[in-house]
N, C-alpha and C positions, 0 to 999 in steps of 0.2 A: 626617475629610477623606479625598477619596478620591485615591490617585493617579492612575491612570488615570477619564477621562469620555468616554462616548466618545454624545451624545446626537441623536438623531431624524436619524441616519446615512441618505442617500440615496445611491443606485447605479443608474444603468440602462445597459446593452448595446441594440444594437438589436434589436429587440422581446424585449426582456427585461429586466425590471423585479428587478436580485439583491438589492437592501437598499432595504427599506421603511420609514424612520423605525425603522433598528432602534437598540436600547442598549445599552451596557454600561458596569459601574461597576467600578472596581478597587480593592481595598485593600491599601496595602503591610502585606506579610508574610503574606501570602496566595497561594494558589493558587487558581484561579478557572476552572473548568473551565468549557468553550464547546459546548453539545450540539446536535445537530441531525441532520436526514437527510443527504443527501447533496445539494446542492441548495440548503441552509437559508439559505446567505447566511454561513458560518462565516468562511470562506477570505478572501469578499472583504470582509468587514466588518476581517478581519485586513490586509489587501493597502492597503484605505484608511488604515490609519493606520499601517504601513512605506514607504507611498509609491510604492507600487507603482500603484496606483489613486488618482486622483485623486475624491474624493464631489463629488458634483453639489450638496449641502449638507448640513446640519449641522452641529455644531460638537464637533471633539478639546479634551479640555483636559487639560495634563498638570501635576500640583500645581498645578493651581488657572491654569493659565495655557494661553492657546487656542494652536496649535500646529496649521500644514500643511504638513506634509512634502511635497516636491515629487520628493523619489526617496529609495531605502534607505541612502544616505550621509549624507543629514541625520539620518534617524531613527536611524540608529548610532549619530552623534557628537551626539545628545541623550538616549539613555540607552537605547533603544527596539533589541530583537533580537528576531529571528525566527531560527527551524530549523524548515528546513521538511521535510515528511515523503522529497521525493524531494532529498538531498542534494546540490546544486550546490558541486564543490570540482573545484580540479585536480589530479587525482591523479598524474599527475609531478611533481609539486614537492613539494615538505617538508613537515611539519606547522606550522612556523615561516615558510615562506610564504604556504602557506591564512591563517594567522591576521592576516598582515598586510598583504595581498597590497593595492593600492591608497593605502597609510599607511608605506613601511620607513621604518623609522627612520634617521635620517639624522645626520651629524657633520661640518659643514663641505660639503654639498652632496654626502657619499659616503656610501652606505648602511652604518651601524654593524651591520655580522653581531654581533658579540660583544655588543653590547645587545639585538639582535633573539633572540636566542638565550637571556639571561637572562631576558629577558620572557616569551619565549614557555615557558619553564619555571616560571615563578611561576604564571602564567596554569595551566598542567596539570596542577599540585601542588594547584590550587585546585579542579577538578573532580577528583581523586585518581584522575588519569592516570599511570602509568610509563613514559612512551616516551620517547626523545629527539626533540629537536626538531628533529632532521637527518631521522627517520625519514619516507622517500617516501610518501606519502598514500596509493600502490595496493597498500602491504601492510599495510595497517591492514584489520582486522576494521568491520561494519556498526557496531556499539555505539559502538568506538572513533575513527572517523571524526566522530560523533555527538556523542562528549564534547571531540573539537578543537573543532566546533560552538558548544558552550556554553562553552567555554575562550577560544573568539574574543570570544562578546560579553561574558563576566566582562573581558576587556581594555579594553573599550571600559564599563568600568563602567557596565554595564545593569544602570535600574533596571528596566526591563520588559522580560520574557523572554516570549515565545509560543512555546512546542511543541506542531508539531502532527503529531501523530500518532507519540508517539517512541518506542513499543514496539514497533513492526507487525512489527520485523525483530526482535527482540531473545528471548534468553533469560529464563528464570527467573533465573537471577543475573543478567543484567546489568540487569535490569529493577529490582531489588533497588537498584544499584549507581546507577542513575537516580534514583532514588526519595532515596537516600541525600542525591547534587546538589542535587536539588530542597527539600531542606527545608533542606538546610546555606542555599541560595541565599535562602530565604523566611526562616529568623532574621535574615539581614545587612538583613533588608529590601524585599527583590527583592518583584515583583508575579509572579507565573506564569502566563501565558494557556495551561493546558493542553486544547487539543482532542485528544478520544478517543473513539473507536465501545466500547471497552472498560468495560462497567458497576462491573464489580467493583473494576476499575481508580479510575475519576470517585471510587465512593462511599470507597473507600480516601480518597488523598491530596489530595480538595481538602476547600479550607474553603467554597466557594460553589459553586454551579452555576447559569450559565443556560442556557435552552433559546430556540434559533428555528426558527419553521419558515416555508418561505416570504419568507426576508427580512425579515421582524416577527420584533421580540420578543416571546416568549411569558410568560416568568416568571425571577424569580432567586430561589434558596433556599438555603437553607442546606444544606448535603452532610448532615448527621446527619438531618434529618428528608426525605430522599430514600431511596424504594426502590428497585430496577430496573425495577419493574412502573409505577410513578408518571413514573420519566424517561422509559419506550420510550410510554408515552399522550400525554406533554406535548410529544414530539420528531412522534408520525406521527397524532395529531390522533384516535387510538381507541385502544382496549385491541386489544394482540397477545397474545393469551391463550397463544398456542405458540412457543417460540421455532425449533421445527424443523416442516415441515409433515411427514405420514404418510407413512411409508414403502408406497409401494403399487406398486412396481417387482418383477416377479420374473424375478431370474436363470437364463437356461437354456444349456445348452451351452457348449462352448469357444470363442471368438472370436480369443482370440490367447494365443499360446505363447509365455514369452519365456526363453532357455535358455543361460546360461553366458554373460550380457551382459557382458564387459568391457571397460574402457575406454583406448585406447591412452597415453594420457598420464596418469601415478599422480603423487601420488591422486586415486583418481576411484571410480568403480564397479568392483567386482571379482564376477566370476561370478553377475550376480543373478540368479535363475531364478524363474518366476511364471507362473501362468495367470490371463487375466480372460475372465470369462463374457457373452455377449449381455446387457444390460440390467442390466448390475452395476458397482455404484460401487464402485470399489478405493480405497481412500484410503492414502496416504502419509506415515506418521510419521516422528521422529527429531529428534536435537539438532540447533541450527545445525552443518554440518560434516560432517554425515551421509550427504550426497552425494544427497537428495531430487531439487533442483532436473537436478543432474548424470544423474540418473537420468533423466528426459524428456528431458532434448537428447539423450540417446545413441539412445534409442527411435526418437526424431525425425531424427535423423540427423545435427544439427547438431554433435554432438563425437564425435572418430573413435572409431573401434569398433578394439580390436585383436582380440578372437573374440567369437564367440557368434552366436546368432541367434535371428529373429524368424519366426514364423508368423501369418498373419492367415486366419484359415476354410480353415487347413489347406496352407493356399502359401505357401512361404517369400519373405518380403519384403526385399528389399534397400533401406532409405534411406540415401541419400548426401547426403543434403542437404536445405535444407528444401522445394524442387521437387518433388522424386521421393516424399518422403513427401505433401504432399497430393496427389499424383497416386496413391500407394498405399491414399487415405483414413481419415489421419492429421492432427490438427490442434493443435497447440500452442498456449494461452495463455499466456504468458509471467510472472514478478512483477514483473519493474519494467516498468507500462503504461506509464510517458512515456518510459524509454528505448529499451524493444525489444516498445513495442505499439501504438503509436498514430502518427500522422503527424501532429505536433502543429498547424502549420501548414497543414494541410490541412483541406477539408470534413466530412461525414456521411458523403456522397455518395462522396466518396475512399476514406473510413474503409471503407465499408461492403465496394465492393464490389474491392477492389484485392486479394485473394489470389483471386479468381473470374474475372479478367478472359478468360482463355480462351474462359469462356464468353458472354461481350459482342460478341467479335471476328467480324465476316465479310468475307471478303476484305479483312483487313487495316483495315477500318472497327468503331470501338466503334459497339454500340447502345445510345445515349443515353437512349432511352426503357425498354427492361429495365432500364438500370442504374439509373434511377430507382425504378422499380417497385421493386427490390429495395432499395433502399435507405427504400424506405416500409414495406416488408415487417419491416427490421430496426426501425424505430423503433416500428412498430407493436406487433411479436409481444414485440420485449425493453420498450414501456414505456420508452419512453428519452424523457425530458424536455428537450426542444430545439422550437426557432421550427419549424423548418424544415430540409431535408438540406443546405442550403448554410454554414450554422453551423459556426464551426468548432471539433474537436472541444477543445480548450484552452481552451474556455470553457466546456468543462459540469464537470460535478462529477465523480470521481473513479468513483463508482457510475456515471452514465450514461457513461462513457468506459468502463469494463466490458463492459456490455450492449452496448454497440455493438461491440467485441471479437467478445464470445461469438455473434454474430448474422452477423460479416464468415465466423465459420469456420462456421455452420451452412452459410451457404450454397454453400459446399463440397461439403457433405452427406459428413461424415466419417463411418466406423465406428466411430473411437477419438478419442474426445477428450482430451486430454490437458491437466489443469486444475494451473497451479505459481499456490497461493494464491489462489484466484480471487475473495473476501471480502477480501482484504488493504486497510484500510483505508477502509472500508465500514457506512454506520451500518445499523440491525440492519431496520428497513424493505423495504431493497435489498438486506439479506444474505438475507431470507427469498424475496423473489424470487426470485434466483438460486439458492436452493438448489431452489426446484417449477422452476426452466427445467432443473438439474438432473436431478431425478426425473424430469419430463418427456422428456428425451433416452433417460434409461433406460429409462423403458416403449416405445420406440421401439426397442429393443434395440441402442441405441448402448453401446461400451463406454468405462467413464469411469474414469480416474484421475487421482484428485485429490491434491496435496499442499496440507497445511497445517498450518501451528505450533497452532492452536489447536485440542486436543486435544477436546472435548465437540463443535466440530463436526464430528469425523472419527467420532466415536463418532455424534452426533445423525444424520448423513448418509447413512454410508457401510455399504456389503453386509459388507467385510470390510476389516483394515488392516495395510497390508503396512509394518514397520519395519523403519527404516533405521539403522545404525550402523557408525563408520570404513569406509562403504562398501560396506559387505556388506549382505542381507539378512540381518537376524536373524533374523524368525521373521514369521510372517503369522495374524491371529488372524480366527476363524472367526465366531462367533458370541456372541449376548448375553454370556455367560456368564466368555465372557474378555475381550469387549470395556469393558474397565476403564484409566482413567487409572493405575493402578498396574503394570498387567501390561505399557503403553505403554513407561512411563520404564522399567522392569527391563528389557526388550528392547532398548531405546535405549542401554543404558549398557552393553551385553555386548560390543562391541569394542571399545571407549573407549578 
């Protein structure tokens, strides 16, 4: 008997058809991994049965009995949670008000703290959390915010869990530590909808996999007779014989100097010093904590600078801000795109062309028709799957809200790109795209630095990799030879 049914699911947007008679089948004490591109119909196949989305038809059944959620309050208080990849919490308040925030417990019409507060400690004992439940949500770590997540819906005794996408931030241990959650959760019984771009990850801890592409379901199978090579053909509809395209970019010259970067407000970056060359991908290692990210905003101008300085083709550049760097020709992609990348609420059209607008403007009047142009320019050159530029971008998929990103700062026409994560979350289809718009930029002789957790593709990608520890530069490694996942983490761990 299955728990979850979820059968010949329908979805359409306007002119956009996202679930086509798609399936899925659940069995408790399972984990049930959900694969697909970016596009496939994952999210919102998930979105219809938390209530988020109402399907146009088909029929949910949970044990055995039909069930439609008309918002995520029902599907709560029927056993049904989601954690979704970009964490919605209020981070002023407690860990014990996230959990119950909409539900306090109550004693005679008065909110009972002293209940709230035992509960919400059963509850984090039970995902083998140590925090107190006073602790303010904005000094919780990414992992740990994560496991209040799953602490919230073990309260609301969910039999059905959906995580989606719950590594993208996390460490080797805490991912360990998830893992650990996960199976404790699936003996009680629990159902797991785990969605993940992460193969190694799928073929690890689930017991089934399906695949959709296009809103159809393609197949369910079993995880033991799945290889990596079998899911990425069943997810993009051919064999991807490479998972990195050739390196055919060559580095020449100095393009920017950067000398004794440090950063006014500790911890942060202290003294980092580095050159990147014309048409050279610098990539960016290091643990969570490492000061990666910290390291582009300082670049960027967005967090103050207490010394150091930058040179671009030999003239010392002053950014103060994020203006004055794209005017220096400088561009930042950000990690979290719904919170500091995109205009969720807005257009293509918007998306595309809103860090360029200067150049729209004549006498105070935009031009409607360039700005169009360009915005056909982004969809076209990045391959970004959408109706049309008036679409807005909160309804595409995580991959094509990227591409549309990387394509608002091309036209900038930057000399340094500045890439925090730019795959984050990303099935491997669209990661290989982005890695040739990549390469592509560098045979352009654009200069690129990239961070990212995921070590194979800073080795797969990247010219050289600059690692990051408590802050400092450790050490920056040069060539094949050292560029090894071994020699990564022992760099990584040299300030620790």
């Amino acid at each position: 008997m299955y728990l979850l049914e979820m059968k010949d699911i329908n979805k359409s947007f306007p002119g956009v058809k996202a679930l086509d008679n798609a399936c899925l089948y659940v069995k408790p004490h399972t984990v049930h991994a959900l694969m697909g591109e970016n596009g496939a119909g994952k999210s919102t196949l998930m979105k219809c049965l938390f209530g988020v989305y109402q399907k146009n038809s088909g029929i949910i059944k949970i044990n055995d009995k039909e069930v439609n959620f008309k918002n995520p309050k029902q599907a709560l208080e029927n056993g049904v949670a989601m954690v979704h990849q970009e964490l919605n919490q209020v981070l002023q308040r407690s860990v014990a008000d996230n959990i119950w925030l909409g539900r306090y417990i109550k004693n005679l019409g008065i909110t009972d703290d002293k209940k709230m507060y035992d509960e919400t400690k059963k509850a984090l004992e039970r995902v083998d959390l140590d925090i107190s439940p006073d602790t303010k949500m904005s000094r919780l770590s990414v992992s740990q915010r994560q496991m209040v997540e799953i602490a919230k819906a073990v309260s609301y005794n969910a039999k059905i869990l959906v995580l989606d996408e719950p590594t993208s931030s996390l460490t080797s241990e805490e991912v360990e530590h998830l893992f650990r959650i996960i199976n404790k959760l699936k003996e009680e019984g629990c159902g797991i909808i785990y969605i993940s771009h992460k193969m190694e990850e799928i073929l690890r801890i689930s017991d089934e996999v399906t695949i959709m592409r296009d809103g159809k379901w393609i197949d369910t199978e079993s995880a033991s007779g799945l290889t990596t090579d079998k899911i990425i053909s069943l997810m993009v509809g051919r064999t991807l014989s490479k998972r990195f395209p050739p390196k055919n970019n060559v580095p020449r010259g100095v393009l920017m100097s950067v000398k004794n970067l440090t950063a006014q407000y500790q911890p942060s970056v202290i003294n980092a010093s580095f050159e990147l060359r014309k048409g050279e991908i610098l990539g960016v290692a290091g643990l969570v904590g490492s000061k990666r990210t910290e390291l582009l905003e300082l670049i960027f101008g967005i967090r103050t600078k207490k010394e150091g300085e930058i040179y671009l083709n030999g003239k010392k550049v002053n950014n103060n801000g994020a203006k004055s760097a794209i005017k220096n020709g400088f561009a930042l992609l950000t990690e979290e795109r719904r919170k500091t990348g995109i205009f969720g609420g807005m257009n293509l059209n918007f998306n595309s062309v809103i860090a360029n607008l200067k150049n729209y403007s004549s006498f105070g009047v935009l031009n409607g028709r360039k700005m169009q142009s360009d915005t056909k320019w982004v969809m076209e050159s990045m391959r970004v799957k959408a109706p049309n530029e008036k679409f807005f971008i909160r309804n595409l998929s995580g991959g094509n809200q990227q591409k549309v990103i990387i394509g608002r700062w091309l036209l900038t026409k930057p000399d340094v790109l500045l890439l925090d994560e730019p795959t984050r979350g990303i099935d491997v289809g669209a990661k290989y795209e982005i890695y040739q718009l990549i390469l592509n930029l560098a045979k352009e002789e654009k200069g690129i630095i990239m961070v990212s957790s995921e070590m194979p593709e800073l080795i797969g990608i990247c010219d050289k990799i600059l690692v990051m520890s408590g802050g400092r530069v450790a050490g920056i490694l040069e060539n094949d030879q050292y560029l090894t996942q071994e020699k990564i983490m022992e760099l990584a761990a040299k300030y620790v």
